[in-house]
PABA-459631 format. One record per residue: residue number from 1; y, z, x of N, C-alpha, C, O in turn. Coordinates in steps of 0.2 Angstrom, whole numbers, plus 2048, in hexadecimal, padded with zeros to 3 digits. Each point is the difference from the previous one (the first is absolute). Layout:
% residues N
   nr  n_y  n_z  n_x  ca_y  ca_z  ca_x  c_y  c_z  c_x  o_y  o_z  o_x
  NUM    Y    Z    X     Y     Z     X    Y    Z    X    Y    Z    X
...
% end
This chain:
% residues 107
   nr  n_y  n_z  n_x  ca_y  ca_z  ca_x  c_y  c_z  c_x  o_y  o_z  o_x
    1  764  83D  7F0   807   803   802  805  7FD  7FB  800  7FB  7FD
    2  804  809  802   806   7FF   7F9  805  7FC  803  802  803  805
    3  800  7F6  7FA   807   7FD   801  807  804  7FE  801  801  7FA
    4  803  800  80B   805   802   7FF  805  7FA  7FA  804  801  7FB
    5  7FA  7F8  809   806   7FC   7FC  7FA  7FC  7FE  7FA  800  802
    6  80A  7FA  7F8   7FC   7FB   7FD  7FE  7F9  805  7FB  7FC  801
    7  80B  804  801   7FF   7FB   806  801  801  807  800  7FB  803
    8  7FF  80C  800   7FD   802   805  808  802  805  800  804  804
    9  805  7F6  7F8   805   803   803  804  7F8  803  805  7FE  803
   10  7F6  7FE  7FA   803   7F8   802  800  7FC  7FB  7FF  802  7FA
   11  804  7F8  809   800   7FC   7F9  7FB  7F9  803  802  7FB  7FE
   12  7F8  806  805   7FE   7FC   801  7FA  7FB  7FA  800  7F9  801
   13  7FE  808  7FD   7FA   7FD   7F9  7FD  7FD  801  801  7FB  7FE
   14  7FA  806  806   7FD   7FB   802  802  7FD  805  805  803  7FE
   15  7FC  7FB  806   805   7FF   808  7FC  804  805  800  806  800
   16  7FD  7F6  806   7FD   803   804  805  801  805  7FF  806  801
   17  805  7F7  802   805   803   807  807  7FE  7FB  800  7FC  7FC
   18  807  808  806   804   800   801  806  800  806  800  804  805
   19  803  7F7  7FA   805   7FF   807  804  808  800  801  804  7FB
   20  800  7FD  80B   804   807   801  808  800  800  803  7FB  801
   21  7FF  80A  7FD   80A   7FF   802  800  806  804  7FC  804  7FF
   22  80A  7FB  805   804   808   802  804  801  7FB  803  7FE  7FB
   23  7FB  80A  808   806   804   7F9  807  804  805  800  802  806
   24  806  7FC  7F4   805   801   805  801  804  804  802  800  806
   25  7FC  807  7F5   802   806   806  7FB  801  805  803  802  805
   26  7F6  7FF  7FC   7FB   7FF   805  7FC  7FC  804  7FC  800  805
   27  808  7FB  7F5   7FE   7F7   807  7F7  801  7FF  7FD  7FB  802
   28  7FF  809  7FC   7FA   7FF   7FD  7FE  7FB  7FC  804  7FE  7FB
   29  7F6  7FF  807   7FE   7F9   7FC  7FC  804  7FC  7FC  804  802
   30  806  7F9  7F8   7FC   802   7FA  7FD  7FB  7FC  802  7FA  803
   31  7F8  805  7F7   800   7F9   7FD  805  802  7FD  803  806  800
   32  7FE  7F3  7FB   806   7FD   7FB  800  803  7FB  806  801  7FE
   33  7F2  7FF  7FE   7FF   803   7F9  801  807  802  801  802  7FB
   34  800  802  809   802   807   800  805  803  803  7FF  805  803
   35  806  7F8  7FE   806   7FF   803  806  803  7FB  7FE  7FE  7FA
   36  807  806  805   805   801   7FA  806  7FA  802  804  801  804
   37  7FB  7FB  7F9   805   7FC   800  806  803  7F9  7FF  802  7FB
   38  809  7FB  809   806   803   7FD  806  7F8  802  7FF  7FC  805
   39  803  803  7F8   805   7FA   801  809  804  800  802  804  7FC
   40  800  7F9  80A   808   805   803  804  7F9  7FE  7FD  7FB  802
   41  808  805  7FA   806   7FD   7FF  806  804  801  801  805  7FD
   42  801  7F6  808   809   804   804  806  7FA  802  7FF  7FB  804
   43  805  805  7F8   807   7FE   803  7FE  7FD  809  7FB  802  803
   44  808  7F8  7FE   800   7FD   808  805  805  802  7FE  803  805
   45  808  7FE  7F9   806   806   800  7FE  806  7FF  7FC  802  7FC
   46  808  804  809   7FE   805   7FD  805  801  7FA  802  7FB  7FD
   47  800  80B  800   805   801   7F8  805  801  805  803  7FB  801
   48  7FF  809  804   807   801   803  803  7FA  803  806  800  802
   49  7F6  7FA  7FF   804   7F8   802  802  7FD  7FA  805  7FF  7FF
   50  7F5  801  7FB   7FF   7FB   7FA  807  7FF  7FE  802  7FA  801
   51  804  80A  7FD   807   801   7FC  803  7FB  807  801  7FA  7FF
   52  800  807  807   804   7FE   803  7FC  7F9  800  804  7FD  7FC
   53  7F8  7FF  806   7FB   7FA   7FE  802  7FC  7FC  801  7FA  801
   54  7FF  80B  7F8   802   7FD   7F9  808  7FD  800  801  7FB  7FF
   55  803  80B  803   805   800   801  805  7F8  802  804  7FC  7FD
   56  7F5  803  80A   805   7FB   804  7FB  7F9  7FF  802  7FB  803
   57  7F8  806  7F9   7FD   7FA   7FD  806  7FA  7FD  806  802  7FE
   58  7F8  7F8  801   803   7FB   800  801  7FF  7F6  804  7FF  7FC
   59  7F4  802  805   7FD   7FD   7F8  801  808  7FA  800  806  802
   60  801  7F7  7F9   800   808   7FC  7FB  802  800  7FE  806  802
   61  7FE  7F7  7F9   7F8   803   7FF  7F8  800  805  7FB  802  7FE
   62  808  7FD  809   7FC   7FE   806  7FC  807  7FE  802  806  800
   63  7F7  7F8  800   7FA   806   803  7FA  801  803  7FB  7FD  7FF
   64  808  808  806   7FD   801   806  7F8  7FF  801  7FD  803  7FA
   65  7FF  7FB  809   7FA   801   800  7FD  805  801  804  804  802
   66  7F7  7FE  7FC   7FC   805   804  7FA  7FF  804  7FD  7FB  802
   67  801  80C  7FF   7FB   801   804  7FA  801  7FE  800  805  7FC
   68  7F9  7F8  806   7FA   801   7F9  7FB  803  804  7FC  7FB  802
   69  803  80C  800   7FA   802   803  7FB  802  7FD  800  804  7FC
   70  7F9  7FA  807   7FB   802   7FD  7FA  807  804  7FE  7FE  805
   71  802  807  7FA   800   804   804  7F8  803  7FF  7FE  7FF  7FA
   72  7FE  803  80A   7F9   801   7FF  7FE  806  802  800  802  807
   73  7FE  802  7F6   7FF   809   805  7F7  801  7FE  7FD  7FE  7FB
   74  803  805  80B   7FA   805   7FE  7FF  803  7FB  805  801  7FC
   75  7F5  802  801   802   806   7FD  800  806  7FF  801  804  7FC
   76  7FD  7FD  80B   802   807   805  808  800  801  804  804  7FE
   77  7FE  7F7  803   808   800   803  805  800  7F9  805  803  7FF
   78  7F8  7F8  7FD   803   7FE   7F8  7FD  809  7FB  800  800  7FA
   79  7FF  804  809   7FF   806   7FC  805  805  804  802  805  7FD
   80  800  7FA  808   802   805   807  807  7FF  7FD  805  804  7FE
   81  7FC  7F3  801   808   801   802  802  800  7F7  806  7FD  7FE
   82  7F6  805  7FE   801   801   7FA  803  7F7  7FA  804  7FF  7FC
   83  7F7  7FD  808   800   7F9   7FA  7FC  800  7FD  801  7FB  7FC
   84  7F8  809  801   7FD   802   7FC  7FD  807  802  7FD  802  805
   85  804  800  7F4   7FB   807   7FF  7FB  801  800  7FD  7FB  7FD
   86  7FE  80B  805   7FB   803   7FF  7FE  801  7F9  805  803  7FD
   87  7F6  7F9  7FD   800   803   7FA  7F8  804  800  7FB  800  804
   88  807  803  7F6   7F8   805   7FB  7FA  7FB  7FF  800  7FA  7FF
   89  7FD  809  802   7F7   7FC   7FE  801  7FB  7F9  7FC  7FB  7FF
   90  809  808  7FD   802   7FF   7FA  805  7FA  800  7FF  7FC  7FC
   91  806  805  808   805   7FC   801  7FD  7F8  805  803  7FA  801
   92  7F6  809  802   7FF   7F9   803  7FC  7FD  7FB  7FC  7FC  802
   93  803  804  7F8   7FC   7FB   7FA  805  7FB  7FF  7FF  7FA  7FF
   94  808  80A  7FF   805   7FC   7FE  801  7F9  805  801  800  806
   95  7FF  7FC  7F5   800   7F9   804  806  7FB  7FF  800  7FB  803
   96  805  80A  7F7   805   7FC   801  804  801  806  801  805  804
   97  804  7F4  7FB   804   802   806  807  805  7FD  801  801  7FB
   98  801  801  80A   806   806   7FF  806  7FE  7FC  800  7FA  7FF
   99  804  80A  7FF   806   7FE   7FD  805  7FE  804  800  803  805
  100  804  7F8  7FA   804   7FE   804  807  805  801  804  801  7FB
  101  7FE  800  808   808   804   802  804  7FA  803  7FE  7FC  804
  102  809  806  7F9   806   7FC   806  7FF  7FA  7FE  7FF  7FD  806
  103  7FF  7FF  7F4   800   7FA   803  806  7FD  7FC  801  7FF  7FA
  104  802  7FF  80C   806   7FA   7FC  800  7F8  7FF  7FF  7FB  804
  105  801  804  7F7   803   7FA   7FD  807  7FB  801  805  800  7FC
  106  7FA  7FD  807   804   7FB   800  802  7FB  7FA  7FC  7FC  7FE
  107  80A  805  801   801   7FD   7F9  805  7F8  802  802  7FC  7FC
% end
C-alpha cells in the first residue's frame, strides 16, 4: 500500500506511546507528536483600556505584561477553523517550514 506522508502524520521516531493532549476547540485527546500546535501572545489589557492605563501609570516607560498561550488543536479542527491548510501531493514533500508574515520586531 502507497504512504500518503513520510512520517505517517507524526513526529514520533521511534517512540512507542505518546502522552495525549486536548485540543482547544473539540476537547478531543490527541497524541502530542500529531497535535498542531500554535503559540497566542496578547496584551493583559485590551487596546481600548492600554492609553487610559498608560495615561495614569506612575512610571514612564512601565511595560505591561503579557499573556503567553500555548494552544493545541486537532487536525480535523486546525483544518476546519483554517490554522493550516490542505496541501498537493507535491506540496506535502516540501518540508520546509512556511514563510513567516507579520512578524514584528521589537527594537
Amino acid at each position: 500500500m502507497t504512504k500518503k506522508r513520510r512520517n505517517n502524520g507524526r513526529n514520533k521516531n521511534n517512540r512507542g506511546h505518546v502522552k495525549r493532549v486536548h485540543c482547544v476547540f473539540s476537547n478531543k485527546l490527541i497524541p502530542k507528536d500529531k497535535a498542531v500546535t500554535r503559540y497566542i501572545v496578547r496584551n493583559i489589557i485590551e487596546s481600548s483600556g492600554l492609553r487610559d492605563i498608560q495615561e495614569a501609570c506612575v512610571y514612564e516607560s512601565y511595560c505591561l505584561p503579557k499573556m503567553y498561550f500555548k494552544n493545541t488543536y486537532s487536525i480535523e479542527a486546525a483544518i476546519h477553523n483554517k490554522i493550516v491548510r490542505v496541501r498537493s501531493r507535491d506540496g506535502r514533500k516540501n518540508r520546509q517550514p512556511p514563510k513567516r508574515k507579520n512578524v514584528k520586531k521589537f527594537v
